[in-house]
DRENDO-1510 file (C-alpha; in Angstrom, 1 decimal, always signed):
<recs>
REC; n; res; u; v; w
REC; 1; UNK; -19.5; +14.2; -39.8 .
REC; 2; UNK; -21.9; +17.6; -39.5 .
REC; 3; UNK; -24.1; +18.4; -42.6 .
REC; 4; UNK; -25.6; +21.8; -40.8 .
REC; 5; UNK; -27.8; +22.0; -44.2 .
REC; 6; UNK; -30.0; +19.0; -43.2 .
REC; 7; UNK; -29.7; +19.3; -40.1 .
REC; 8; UNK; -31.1; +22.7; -39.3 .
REC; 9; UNK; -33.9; +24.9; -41.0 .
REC; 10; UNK; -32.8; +27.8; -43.3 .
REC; 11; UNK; -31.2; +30.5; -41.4 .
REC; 12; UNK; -33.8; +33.3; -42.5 .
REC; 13; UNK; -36.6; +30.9; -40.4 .
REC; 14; UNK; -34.6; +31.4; -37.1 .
REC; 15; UNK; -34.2; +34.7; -37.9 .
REC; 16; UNK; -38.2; +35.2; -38.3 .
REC; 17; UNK; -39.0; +33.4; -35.4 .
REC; 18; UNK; -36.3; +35.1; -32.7 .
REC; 19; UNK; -37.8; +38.4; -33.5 .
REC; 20; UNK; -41.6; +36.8; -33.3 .
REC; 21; UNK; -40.8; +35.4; -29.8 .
REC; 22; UNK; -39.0; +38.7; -28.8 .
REC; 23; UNK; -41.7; +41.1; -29.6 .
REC; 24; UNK; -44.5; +38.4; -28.8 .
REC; 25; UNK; -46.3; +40.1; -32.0 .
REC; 26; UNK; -45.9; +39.2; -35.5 .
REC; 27; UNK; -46.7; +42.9; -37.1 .
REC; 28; UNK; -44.0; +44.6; -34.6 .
REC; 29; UNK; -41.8; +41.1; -35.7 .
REC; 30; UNK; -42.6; +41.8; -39.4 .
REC; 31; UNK; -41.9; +45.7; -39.1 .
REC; 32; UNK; -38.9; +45.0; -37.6 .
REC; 33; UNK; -37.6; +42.5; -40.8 .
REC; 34; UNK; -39.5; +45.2; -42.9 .
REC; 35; UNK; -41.6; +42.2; -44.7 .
REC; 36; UNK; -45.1; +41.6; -44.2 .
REC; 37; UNK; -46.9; +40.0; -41.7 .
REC; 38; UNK; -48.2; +37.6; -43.6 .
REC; 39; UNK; -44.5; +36.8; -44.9 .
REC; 40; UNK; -43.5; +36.3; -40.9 .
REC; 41; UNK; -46.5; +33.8; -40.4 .
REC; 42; UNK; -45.4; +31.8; -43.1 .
REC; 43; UNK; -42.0; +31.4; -41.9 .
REC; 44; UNK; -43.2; +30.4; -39.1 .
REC; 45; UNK; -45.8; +27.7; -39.8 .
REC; 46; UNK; -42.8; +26.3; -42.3 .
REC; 47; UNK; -40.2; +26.3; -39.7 .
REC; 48; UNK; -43.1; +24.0; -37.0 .
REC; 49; UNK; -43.8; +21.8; -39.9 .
REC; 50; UNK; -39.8; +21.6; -40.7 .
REC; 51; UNK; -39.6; +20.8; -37.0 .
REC; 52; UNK; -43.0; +18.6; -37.2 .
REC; 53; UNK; -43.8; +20.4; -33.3 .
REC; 54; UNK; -45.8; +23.8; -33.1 .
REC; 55; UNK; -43.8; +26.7; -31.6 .
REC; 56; UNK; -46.6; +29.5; -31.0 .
REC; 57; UNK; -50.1; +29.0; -29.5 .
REC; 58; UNK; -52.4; +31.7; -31.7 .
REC; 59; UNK; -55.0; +33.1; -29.7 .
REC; 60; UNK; -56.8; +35.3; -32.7 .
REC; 61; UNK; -54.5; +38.4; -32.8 .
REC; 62; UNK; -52.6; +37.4; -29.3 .
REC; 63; UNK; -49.8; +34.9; -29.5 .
REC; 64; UNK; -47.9; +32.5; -26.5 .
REC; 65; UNK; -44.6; +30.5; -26.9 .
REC; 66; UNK; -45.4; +26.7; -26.6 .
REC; 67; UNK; -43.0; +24.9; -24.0 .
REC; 68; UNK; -40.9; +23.7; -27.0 .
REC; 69; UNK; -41.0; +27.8; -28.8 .
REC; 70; UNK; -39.8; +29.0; -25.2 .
REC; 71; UNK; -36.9; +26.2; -25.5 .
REC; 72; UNK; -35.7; +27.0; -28.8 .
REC; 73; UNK; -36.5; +30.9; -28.4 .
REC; 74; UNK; -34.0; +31.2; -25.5 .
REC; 75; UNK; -31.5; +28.8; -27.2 .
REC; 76; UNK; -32.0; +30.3; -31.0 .
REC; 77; UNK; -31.2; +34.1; -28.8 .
REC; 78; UNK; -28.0; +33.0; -27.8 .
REC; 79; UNK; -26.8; +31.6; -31.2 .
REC; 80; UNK; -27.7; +34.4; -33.2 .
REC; 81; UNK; -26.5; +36.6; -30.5 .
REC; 82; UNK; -22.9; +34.2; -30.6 .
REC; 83; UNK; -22.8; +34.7; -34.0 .
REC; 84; UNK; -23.6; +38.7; -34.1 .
REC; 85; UNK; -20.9; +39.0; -31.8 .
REC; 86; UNK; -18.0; +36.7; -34.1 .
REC; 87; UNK; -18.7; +38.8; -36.7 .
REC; 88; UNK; -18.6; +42.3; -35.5 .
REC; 89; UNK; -15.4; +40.8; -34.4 .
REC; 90; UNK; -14.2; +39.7; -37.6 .
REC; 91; UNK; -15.4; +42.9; -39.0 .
REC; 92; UNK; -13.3; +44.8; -36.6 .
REC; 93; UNK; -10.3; +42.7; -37.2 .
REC; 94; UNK; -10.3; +43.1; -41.0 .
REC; 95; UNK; -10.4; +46.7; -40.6 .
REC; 96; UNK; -7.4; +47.4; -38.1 .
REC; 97; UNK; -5.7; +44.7; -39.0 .
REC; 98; UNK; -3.3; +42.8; -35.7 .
REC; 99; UNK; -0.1; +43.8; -34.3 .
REC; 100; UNK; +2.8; +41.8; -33.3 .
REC; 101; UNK; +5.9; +42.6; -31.7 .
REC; 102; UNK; +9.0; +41.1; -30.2 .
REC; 103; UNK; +11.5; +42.5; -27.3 .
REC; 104; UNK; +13.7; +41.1; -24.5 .
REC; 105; UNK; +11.8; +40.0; -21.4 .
REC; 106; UNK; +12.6; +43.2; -19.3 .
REC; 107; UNK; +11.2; +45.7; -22.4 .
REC; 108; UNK; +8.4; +43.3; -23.0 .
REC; 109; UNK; +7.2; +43.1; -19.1 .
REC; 110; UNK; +8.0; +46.8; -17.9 .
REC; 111; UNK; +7.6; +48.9; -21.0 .
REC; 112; UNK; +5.6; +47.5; -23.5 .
REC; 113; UNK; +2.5; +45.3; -21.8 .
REC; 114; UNK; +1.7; +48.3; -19.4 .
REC; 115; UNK; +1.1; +50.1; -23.3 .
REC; 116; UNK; -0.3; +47.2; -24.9 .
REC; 117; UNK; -2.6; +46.4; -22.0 .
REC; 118; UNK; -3.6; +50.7; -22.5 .
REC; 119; UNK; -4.1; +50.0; -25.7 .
REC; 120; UNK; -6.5; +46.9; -25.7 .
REC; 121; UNK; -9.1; +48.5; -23.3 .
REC; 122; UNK; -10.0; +51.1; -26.0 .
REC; 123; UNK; -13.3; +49.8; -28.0 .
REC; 124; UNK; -12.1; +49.1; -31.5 .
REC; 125; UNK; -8.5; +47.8; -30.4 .
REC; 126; UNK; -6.6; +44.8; -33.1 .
REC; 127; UNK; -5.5; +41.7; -31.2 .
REC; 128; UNK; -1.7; +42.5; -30.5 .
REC; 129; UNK; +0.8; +39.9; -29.7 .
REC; 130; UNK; +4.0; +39.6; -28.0 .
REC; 131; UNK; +6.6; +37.6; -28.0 .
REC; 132; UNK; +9.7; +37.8; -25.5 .
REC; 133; UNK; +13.3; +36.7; -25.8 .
REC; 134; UNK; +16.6; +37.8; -24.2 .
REC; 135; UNK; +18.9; +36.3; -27.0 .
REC; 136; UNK; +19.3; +38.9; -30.4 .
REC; 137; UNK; +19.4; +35.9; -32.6 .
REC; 138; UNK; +16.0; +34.7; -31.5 .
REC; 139; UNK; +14.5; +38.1; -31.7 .
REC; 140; UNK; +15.9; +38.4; -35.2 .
REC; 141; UNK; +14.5; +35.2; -36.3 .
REC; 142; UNK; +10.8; +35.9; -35.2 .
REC; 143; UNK; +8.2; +37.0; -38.0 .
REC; 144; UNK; +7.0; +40.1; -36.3 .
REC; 145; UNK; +5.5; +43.2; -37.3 .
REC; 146; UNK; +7.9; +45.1; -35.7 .
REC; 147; UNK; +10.5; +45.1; -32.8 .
REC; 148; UNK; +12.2; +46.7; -29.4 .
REC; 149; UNK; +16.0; +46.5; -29.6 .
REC; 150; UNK; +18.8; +47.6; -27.9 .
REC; 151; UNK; +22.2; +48.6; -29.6 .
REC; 152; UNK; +24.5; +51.1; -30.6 .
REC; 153; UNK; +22.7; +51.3; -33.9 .
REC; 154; UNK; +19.4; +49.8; -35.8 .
REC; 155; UNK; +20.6; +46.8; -37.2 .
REC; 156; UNK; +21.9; +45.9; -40.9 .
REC; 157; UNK; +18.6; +45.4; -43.3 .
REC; 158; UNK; +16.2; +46.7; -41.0 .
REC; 159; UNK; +14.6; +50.0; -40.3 .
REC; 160; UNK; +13.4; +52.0; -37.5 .
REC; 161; UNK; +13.7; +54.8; -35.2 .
REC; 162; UNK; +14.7; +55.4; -31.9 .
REC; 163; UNK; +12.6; +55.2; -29.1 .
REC; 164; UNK; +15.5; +56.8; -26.5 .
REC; 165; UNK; +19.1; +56.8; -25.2 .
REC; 166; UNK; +20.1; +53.8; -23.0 .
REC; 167; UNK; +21.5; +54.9; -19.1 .
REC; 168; UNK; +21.7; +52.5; -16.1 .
REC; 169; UNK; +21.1; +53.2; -12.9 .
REC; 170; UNK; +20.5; +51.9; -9.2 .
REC; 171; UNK; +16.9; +51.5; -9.0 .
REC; 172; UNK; +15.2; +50.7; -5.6 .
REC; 173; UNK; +12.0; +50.9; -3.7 .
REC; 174; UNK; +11.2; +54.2; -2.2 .
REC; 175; UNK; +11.7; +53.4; +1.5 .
REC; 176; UNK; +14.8; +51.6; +0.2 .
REC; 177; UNK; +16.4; +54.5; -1.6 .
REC; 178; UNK; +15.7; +56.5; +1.2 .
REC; 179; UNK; +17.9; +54.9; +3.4 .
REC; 180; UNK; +20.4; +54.1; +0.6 .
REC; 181; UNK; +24.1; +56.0; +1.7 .
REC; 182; UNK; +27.0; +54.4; -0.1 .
REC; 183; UNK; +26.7; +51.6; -2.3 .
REC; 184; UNK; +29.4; +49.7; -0.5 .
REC; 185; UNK; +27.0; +49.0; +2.2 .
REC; 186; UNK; +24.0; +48.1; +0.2 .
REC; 187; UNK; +22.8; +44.9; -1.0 .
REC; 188; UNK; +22.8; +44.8; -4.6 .
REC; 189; UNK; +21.0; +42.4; -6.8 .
REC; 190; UNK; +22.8; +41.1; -9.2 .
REC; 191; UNK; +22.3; +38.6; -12.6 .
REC; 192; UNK; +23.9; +36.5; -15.2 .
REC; 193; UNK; +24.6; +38.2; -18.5 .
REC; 194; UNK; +23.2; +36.9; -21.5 .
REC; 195; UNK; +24.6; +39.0; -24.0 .
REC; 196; UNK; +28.0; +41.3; -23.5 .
REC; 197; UNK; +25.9; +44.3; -23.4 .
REC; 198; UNK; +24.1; +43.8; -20.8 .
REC; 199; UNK; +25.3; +45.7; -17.6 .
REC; 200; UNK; +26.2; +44.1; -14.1 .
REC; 201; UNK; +27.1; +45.4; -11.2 .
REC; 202; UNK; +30.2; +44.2; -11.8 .
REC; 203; UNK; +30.6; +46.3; -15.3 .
REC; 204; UNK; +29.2; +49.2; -13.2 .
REC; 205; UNK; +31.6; +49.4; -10.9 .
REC; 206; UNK; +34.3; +49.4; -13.7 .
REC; 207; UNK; +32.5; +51.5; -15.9 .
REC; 208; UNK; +31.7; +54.4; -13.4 .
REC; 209; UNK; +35.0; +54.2; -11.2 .
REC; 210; UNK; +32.4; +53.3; -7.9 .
REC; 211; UNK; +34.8; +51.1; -6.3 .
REC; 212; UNK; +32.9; +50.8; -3.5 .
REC; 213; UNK; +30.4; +48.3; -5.2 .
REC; 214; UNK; +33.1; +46.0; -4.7 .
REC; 215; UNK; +32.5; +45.7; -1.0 .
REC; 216; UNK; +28.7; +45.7; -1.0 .
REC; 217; UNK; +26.6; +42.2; -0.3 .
REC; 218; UNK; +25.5; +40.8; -3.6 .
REC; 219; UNK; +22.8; +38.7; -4.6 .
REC; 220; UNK; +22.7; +37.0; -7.6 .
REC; 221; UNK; +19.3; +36.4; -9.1 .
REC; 222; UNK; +20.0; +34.9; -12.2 .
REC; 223; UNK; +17.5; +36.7; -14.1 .
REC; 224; UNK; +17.4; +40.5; -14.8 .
REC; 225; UNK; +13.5; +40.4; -14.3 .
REC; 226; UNK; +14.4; +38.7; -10.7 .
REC; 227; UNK; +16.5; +41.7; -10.0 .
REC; 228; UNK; +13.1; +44.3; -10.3 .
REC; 229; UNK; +10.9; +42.1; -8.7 .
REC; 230; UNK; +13.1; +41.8; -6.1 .
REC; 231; UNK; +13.9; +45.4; -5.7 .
REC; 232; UNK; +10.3; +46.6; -6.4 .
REC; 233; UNK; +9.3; +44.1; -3.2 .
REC; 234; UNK; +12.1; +46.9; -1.1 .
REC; 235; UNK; +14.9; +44.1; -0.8 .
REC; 236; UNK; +17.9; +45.6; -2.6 .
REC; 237; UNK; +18.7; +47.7; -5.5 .
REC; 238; UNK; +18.9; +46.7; -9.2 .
REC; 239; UNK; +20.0; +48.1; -12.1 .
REC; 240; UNK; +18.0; +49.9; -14.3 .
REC; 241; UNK; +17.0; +52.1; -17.0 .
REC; 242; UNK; +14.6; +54.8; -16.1 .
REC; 243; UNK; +12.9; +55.0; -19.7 .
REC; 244; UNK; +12.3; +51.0; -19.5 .
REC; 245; UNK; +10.8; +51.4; -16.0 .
REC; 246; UNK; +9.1; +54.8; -16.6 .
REC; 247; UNK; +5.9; +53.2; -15.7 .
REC; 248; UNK; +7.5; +51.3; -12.4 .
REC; 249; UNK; +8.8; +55.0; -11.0 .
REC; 250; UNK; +6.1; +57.0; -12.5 .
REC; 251; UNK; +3.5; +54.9; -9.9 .
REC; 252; UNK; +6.6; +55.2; -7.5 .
REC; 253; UNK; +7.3; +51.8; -6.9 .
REC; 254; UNK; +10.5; +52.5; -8.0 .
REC; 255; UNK; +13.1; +55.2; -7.3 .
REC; 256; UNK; +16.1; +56.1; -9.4 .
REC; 257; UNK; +19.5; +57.0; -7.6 .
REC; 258; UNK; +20.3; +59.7; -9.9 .
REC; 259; UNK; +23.5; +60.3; -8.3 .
REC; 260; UNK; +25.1; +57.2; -10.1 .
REC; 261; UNK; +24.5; +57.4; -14.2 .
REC; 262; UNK; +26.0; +55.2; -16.3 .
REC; 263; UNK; +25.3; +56.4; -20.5 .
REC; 264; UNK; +26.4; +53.1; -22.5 .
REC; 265; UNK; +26.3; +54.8; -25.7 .
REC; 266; UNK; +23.7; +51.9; -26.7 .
REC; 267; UNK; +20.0; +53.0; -27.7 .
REC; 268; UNK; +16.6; +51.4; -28.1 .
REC; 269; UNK; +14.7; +51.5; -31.3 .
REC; 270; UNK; +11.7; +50.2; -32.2 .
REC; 271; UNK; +13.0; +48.4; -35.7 .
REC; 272; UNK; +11.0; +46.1; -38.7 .
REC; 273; UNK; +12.1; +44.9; -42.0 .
REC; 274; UNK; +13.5; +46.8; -44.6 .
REC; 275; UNK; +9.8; +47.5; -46.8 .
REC; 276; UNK; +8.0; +46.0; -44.9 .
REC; 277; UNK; +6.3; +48.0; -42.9 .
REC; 278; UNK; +2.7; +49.5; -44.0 .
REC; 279; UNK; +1.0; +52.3; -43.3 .
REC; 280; UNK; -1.7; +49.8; -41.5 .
REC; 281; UNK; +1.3; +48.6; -39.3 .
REC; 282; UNK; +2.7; +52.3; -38.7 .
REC; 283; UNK; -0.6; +53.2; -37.0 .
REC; 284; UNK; -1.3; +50.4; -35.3 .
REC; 285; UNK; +2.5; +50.4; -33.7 .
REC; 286; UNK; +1.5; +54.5; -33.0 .
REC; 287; UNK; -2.0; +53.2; -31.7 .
REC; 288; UNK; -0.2; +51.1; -29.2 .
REC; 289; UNK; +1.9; +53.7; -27.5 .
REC; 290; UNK; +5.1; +53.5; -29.7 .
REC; 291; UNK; +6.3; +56.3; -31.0 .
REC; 292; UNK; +7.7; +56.5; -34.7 .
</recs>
């Protein structure tokens, strides 16, 4: 069991004796704490007979760190350092607050952690978390601040605001969509649906009257992610929506086919609980890149 209180000396005595050994001078020590010298001295010769070893070798007005002072100097720096640094943190923290959000894998990987990862470089950023899922019910069911979904409206007993207009299209790697003629003779990448309103190639071909799908080589992937990886590595063409990927074609490591469009009359909003979002929240979801 630790009992800190017996055993280590008062805080204060660390305190004094850090900036003794760090200045190597008890007046610019003392000026520093704004107490007298003679209040630093004291400290000191309390704190050696506390530790029943001496800590400074007095020399008249000059001062040295005994072998045991040079130990505990460089040890006691890094504590009070440590403990500096928690609690600018904490500090920090309790003024901004923390952020967390929910979204389907795809949002989560291509459209919010390139904003989130912005975000957290600046110097006074809240810890944000994220949490991914590609079923509704388990985004529904997390206790986030706030989250990224897609439907034809925001949901009953939440609130939000839309973020932009869902469209699907072929997406591929630039030296890939270069070369890309007639779908028929492409290879496509395709995935299993998790939800209806997800969009195949299959429901693209339907949906758009591009027969010619029909008779292109198809991959299946499994996953949707798969799909972009896959396409982004120049090996096929995916689906996707260019607002989602903005970041992927905007560093041109993906190309949209803009001859083939595909509006589903679905949208994505960035939603939360009816009331319960705070002004704190609103800024910190503004902070991040999202915009309300």
């Amino acid at each position: 069991m630790k009992n800190y209180r017996r055993a280590l000396p008062p805080l204060d005595y660390l305190l004094f004796f850090e900036a003794v050994a760090r200045h190597g001078n008890f007046t610019r020590a003392a000026e520093e704490l704004n107490v007298s010298q003679a209040a630093v001295s004291k400290r000191i010769k309390v704190l050696e007979d506390w530790l029943g070893m001496p800590l400074i070798d007095r020399h008249g007005r000059r001062l040295s760190l005994t072998r045991n002072g040079k130990v505990l100097a460089t040890n006691s720096g890094e504590a009070l350092d440590y403990l500096n640094s928690c609690l600018q943190q904490l500090r920090r923290t309790h003024g901004t607050g923390r952020l967390s959000l929910g979204a389907n894998v795809a949002v989560s990987q291509y459209w919010l952690t390139p904003r989130i990862n912005e975000y957290l470089l600046g110097r006074d950023a809240a810890p944000v978390t994220l949490t991914s899922t590609d079923k509704d019910a388990d985004l529904f069911a997390l206790e986030s601040d706030a989250l990224v979904f897609y439907g034809p409206d925001i949901p009953a007993g939440w609130d939000g605001a839309l973020l932009f207009e869902e469209t699907w299209l072929p997406v591929a790697a630039p030296e890939v969509a270069r070369r890309s003629g007639d779908l028929g003779s492409a290879t496509l990448l395709d995935f299993d649906k998790l939800t209806p309103k997800w969009v195949n190639w299959g429901d693209f071909a339907t949906l758009t009257g591009h027969t010619e799908i029909d008779q292109a080589t198809k991959v299946n992937l499994g996953s949707y992610g798969s799909t972009l990886d896959t396409a982004i590595r120049g090996r096929g063409l995916a689906l996707g929506c260019p607002d989602v990927l903005r970041f992927e074609i905007d560093a041109g490591r993906l190309v949209a086919l803009e001859t083939y469009r595909l509006a589903t009359g679905r949208s994505y909003f960035v939603i939360w609980r009816n009331g319960q979002l705070t002004n704190q929240i609103r800024d910190l979801i503004r902070d991040v890149g999202i915009p309300l």
